[in-house]
N, C-alpha and C positions, 0 to 999 in steps of 0.2 A: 504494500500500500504506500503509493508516495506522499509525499510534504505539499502539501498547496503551492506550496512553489515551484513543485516539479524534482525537489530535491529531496535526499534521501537524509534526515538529520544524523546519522550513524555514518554515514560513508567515507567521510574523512578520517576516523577514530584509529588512530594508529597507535597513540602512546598516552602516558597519565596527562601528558598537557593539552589534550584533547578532551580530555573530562570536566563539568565543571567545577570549581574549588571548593574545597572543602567544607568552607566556612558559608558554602551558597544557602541562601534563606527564601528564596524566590523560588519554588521547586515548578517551572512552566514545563510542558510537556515533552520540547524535546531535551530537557536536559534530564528529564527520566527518563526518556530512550536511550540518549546516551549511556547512563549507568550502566542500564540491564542489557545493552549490544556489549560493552565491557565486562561483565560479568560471563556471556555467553561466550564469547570469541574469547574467554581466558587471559585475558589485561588486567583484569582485577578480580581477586574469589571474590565471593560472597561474603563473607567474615569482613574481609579488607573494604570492602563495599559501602558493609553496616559501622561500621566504626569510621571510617573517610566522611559519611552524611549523617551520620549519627540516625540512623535508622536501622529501625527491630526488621527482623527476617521475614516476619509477617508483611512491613508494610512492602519490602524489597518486592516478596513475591505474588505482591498485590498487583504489583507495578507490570510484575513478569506476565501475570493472567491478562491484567487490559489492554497489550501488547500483543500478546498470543489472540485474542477475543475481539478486539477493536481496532486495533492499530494505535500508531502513536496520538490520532486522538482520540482516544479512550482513555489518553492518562492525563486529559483535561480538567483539572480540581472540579468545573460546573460542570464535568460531565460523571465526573467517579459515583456519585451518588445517583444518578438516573441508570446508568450502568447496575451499578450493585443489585440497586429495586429489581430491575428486570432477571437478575441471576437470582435473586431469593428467592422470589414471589411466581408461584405457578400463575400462569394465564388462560384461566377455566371461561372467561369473557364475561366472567361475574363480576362484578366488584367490591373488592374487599372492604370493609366498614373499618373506619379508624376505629382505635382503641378510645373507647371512654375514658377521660382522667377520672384519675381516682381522686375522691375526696378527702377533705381534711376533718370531718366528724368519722367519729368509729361506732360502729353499728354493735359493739359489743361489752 
């Protein structure tokens, strides 16, 4: 799946200075392609990965699923959670009823 530009956001990734920094706080989506094509092509385990962006294994191979499932936009922050829904939630073409909150009196 290409890059709206026509470009592949991995395609250059040759070495760690092709990644972005460590200290990145902006996590847009292709710089979480980047990671997980670094991870895969073996530039970086996954350990080294999780500790470089200070993120859990969980969130790494979250990144790796909307990749494999969507493309690199899939690893769109406005899109992760519309994403998820549709992996949770069976589509019977019913529609689910929100949850009632629960209240703050106790019934016992």
């Amino acid at each position: 799946m290409g890059h709206v530009n026509g470009t592949d956001p991995v395609e250059d990734l040759q070495d760690l200075a092709d990644l972005p920094p460590p200290d990145t706080k902006r996590w847009v989506s292709r710089r979480k392609a980047k990671v997980v094509a670094a991870v895969r092509s073996g530039l970086l385990s996954l350990n080294d990965a999780c500790r470089r962006y200070n993120l859990s294994v969980d969130e790494f191979l979250a990144w790796q699923r909307m990749v494999d499932r969507f493309g690199v936009p899939g690893l769109r922050a406005t899109r992760i959670q519309h994403y998820r829904q549709a992996d949770e939630e069976p589509d019977f073409g019913v529609p689910v009823p929100a949850a009632a909150p629960s209240g703050n009196g106790g019934g016992s």
